[in-house]
Structures are given as C-alpha cells and as structure tokens.
C-alpha positions as CSV (number, residue, x, y, z in Angstrom):
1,X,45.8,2.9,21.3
2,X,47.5,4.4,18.3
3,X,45.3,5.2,15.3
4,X,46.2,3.0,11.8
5,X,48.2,4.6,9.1
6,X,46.1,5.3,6.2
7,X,47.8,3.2,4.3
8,X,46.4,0.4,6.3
9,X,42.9,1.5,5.8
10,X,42.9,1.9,2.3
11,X,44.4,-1.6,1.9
12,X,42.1,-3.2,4.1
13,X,39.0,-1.4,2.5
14,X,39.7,-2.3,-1.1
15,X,40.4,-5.7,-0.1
16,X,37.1,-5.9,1.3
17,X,35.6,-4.7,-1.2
18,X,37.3,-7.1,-3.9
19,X,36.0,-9.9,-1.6
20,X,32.5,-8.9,-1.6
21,X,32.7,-8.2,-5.2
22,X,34.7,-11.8,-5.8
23,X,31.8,-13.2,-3.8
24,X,28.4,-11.6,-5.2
25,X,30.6,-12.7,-8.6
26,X,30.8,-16.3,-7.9
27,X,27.3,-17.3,-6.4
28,X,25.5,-15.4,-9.4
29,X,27.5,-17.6,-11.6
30,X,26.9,-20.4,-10.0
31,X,22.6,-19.9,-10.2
32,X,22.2,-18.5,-13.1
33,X,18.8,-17.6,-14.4
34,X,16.9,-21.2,-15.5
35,X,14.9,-19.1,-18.3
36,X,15.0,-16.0,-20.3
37,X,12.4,-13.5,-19.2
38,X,9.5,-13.5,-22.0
39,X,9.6,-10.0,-23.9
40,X,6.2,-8.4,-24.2
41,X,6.1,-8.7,-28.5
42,X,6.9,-12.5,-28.1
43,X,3.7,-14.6,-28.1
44,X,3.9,-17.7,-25.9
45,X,4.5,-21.2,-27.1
46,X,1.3,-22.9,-28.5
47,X,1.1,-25.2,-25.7
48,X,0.6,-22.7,-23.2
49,X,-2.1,-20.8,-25.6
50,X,-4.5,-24.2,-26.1
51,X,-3.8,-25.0,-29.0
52,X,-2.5,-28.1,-29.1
C-alpha cells in the first residue's frame, strides 16, 4: 500500500475542516439564543421584583 501524495492530505484535511466549520455554522444559526443574558448593572423587570 502506497502512501498518499501530500497533496491528497492537505485537500482532504481542509475539506474536513470547512465541513465541520459549515456544520457547527448552520446548527448555531438555526438555535439561536431565546434571550439576551441580563448584564449585572441592569435591574430586572418590575414583575420579577414584586412590584406589580
């Protein structure tokens, strides 16, 4: 069994790795996050403080 030409390998490995990326890509695009994270100097609604 001959040994591939590098060529071969180098093709084949950055085609792999543009179909991983192309993957990981697409199924974080389709679930994107459902709600922005709260940042610590934003006070939550008044609903969820009692208020009302």
């Amino acid at each position: 069994m001959t040994p591939l030409p590098d060529r071969t390998v180098i093709v084949g490995l950055v085609a792999t790795l543009g179909l991983v990326f192309a993957l990981v890509f697409w199924f974080v695009r389709l679930q994107p996050a459902q709600e922005a994270p709260m940042l610590w100097r934003q006070q939550p609604p008044a609903a969820q403080r009692g208020l009302i």
